[in-house]
Each structure stands twice: as C-alpha cells, then as structure tokens.
C-alpha atoms as a printed R data frame, in Angstrom:
   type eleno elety resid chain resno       x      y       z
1  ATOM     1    CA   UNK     A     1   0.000  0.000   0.000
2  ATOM     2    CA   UNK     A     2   1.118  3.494  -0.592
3  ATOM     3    CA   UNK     A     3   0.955  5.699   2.540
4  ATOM     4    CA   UNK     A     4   1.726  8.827   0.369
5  ATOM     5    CA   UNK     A     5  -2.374  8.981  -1.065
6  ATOM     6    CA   UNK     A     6  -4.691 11.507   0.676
7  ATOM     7    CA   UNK     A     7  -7.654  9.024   2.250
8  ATOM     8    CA   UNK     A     8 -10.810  9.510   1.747
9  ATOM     9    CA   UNK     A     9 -13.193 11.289   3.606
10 ATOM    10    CA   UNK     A    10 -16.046  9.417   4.794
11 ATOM    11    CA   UNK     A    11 -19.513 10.693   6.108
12 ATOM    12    CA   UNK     A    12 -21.539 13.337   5.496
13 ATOM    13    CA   UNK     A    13 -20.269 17.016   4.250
14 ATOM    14    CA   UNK     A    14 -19.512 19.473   6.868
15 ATOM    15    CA   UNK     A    15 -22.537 22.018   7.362
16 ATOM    16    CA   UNK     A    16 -20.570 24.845   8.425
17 ATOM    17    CA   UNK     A    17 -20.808 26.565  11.534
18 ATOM    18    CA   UNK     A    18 -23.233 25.331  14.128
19 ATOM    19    CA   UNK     A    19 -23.662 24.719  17.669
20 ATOM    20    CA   UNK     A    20 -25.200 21.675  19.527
21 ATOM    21    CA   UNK     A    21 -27.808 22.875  21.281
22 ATOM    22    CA   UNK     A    22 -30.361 20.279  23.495
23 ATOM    23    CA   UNK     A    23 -34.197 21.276  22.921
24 ATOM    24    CA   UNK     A    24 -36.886 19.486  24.981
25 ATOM    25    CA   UNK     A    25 -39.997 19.509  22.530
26 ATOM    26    CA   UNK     A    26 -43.631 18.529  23.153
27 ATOM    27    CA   UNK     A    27 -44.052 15.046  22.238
28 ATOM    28    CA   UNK     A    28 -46.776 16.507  19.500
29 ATOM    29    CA   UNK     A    29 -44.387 18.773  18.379
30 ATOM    30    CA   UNK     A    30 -41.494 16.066  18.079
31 ATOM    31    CA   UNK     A    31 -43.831 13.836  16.347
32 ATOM    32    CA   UNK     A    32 -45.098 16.615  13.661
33 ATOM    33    CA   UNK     A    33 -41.362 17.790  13.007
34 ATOM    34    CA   UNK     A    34 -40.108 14.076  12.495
35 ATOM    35    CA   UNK     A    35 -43.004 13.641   9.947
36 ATOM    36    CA   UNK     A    36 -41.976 16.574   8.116
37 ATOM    37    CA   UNK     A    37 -38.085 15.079   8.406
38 ATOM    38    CA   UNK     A    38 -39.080 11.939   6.896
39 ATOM    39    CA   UNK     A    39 -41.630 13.447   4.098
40 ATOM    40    CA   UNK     A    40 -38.761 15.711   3.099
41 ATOM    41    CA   UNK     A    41 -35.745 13.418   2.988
42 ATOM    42    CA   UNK     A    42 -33.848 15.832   5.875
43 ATOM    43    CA   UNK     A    43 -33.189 15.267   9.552
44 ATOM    44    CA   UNK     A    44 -35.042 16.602  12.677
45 ATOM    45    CA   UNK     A    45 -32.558 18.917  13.086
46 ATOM    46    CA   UNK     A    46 -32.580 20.202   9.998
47 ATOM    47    CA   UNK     A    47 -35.878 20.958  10.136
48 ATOM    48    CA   UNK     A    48 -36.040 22.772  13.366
49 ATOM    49    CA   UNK     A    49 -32.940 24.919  12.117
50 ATOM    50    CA   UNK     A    50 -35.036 25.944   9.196
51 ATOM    51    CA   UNK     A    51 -38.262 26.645  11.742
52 ATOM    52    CA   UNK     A    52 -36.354 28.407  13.755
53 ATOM    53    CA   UNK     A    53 -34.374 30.558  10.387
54 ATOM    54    CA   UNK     A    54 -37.897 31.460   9.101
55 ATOM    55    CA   UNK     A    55 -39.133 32.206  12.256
56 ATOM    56    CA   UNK     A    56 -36.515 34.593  13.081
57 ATOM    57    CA   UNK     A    57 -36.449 35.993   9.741
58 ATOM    58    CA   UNK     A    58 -33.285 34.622   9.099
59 ATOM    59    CA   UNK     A    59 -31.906 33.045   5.756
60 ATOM    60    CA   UNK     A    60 -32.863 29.168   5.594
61 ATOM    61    CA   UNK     A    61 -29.716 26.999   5.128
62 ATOM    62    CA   UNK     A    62 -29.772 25.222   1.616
63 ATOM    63    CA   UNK     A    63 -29.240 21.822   3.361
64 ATOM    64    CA   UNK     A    64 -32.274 22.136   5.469
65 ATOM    65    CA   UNK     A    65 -34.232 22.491   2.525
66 ATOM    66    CA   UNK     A    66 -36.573 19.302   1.261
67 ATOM    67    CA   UNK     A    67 -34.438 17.021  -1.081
68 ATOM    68    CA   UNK     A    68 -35.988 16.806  -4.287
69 ATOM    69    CA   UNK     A    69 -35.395 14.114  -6.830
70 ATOM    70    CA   UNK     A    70 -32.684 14.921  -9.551
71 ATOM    71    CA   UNK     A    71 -34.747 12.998 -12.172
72 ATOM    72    CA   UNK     A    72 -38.393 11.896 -12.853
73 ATOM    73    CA   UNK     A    73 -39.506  8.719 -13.694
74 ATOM    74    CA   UNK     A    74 -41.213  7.616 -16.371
75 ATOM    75    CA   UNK     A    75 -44.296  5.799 -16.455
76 ATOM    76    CA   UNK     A    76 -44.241  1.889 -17.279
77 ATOM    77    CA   UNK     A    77 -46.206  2.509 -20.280
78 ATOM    78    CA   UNK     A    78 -44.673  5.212 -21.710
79 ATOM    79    CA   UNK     A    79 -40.843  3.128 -21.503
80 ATOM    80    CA   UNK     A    80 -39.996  1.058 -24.124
C-alpha cells in the first residue's frame, strides 16, 4: 500500500458553523417535526434549524431544505 495517497473522507459534508444545542420539545411537536423530516428526505434537526431561520427571519440553510429528486420517472407505459 502506498501511505503517500490523501484518504478519503467518509460521512456526510460538513454544514458549516453550528452549535449543539439540546431542545426538549412537546411530544406533539417532536412527532409533527419528524413527519416533516421523513416526508422531506432531511433530519429533525434540519428541520427545526429551518423553523427556527424562518421564524426569526433569518436566511434558511440550503441543506435544510426538502431534497428533491434529480430525475423523474417515467411511467411503465410510456418506456420502451
């Protein structure tokens, strides 16, 4: 093996500067925000940083932002 090649970086890409900060939530509210987390393909976290950014007025990160798919699909019928 050469030792001289950069590695790899594994996991996901940085999002910038942030702070850890622990929330207790109403379990109605954790519920409703995790639903929203799944539905949009982003984590809780993400979606209470973008609650809190529009709440405040604030610009809403790109990452927190619903992932949308890069390419339709066509219908069954339609592919051939």
């Amino acid at each position: 093996m050469n030792s001289a090649l950069p590695r790899a970086k594994s996991g996901p890409k940085p999002k910038g500067d942030r702070v850890r900060t622990s929330v207790a939530l109403p379990a109605e509210v954790r519920v409703q925000a995790q639903a929203i987390a799944d539905r949009e393909g982003v984590t809780l976290t993400d979606v209470i940083g973008r609650l809190c950014s529009e709440a405040l007025g604030l610009p809403v990160p790109s990452y927190c932002l619903p992932k949308t798919e890069s390419q339709e699909e066509l219908p069954l019928a339609d592919a051939s």
